[in-house]
Structure formats: structure tokens, C-alpha cells
Steps between C-alpha positions, in 0.01 A plus 500: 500500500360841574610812265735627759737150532447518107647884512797383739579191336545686162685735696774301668544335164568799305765571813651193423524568166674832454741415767840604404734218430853531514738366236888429614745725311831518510753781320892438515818563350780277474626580799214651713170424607280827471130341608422134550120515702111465386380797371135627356643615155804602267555791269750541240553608136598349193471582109135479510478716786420499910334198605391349822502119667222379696427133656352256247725715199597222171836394486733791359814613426599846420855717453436791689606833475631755706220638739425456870405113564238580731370179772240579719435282794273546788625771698773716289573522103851450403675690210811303336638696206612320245712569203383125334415163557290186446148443629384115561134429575349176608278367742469807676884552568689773314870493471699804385866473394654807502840594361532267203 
């Protein structure tokens, strides 16, 4: 293998690697759905302070405080402000409850 296939080799795998993967989140109320799609990441607050959800995150579970749950997704960022709720983590899905 010549240095140059070596060079693009290492390159397409480091592309493959840093992809962005999407995790499936979905915020609602008891009565209303306010985002259920994939999206890159989540933002939020809570008692330690502003946090952020990526793919491949460790199971968690969080009360949140009031901020601006912020989900961005491929082409747009969407802003939900909340007053409270619960955060649920796991295998790259994140459930908020608001409202409770």
C-alpha cells in the first residue's frame, strides 16, 4: 500500500468516526407533544448546572430546572422553555416529562 492509500484510508476512517450520530428525544406534557424526532444533542439545567446530551451518553436521570431545553437537530435548533421536568437517558434516547 503506497503512502497516499495509507493517507486516505486513515482519512475516511477518521470521517467515519466523528460522524454525528443522532439520539431520539422526545419532550411532552401530559397533554401535548412538544418534539418527538432524532436530534444531534440536548441542553438543559439542573442543580448542578447546564449540561448537554450527546449519542453514546450513560444512562441518566435528572429534575431539571427552569431554563430553555435546547434540541438541536440537523437543520434548525429548537428552544422549549421549561418551568420543570424530568430528564430520562438511555441507549441514546432522552425523554423529558414536563409539567409534573
Amino acid at each position: 500500500m503506497s503512502v497516499e492509500d495509507e493517507i486516505l484510508q486513515k482519512m475516511i476512517t477518521t470521517a467515519k468516526s466523528t460522524k454525528k450520530r443522532e439520539i431520539h428525544v422526545k419532550v411532552y406534557a401530559p397533554y401535548k407533544t412538544y418534539f418527538d424526532e432524532s436530534a444531534y444533542s440536548v441542553s438543559a439545567i439542573n442543580d448542578t448546572g447546564p449540561f448537554d446530551i450527546l449519542s453514546g451518553h450513560h444512562n441518566f436521570i435528572t429534575l431539571l430546572n427552569a431554563c430553555d431545553l435546547v434540541i438541536r437537530t440537523s437543520n434548525n435548533e429548537k428552544r422549549i422553555r421549561i418551568s420543570r421536568g424530568l430528564m430520562h437517558v438511555k441507549a441514546d434516547q432522552v425523554i423529558v416529562f414536563l409539567d409534573i
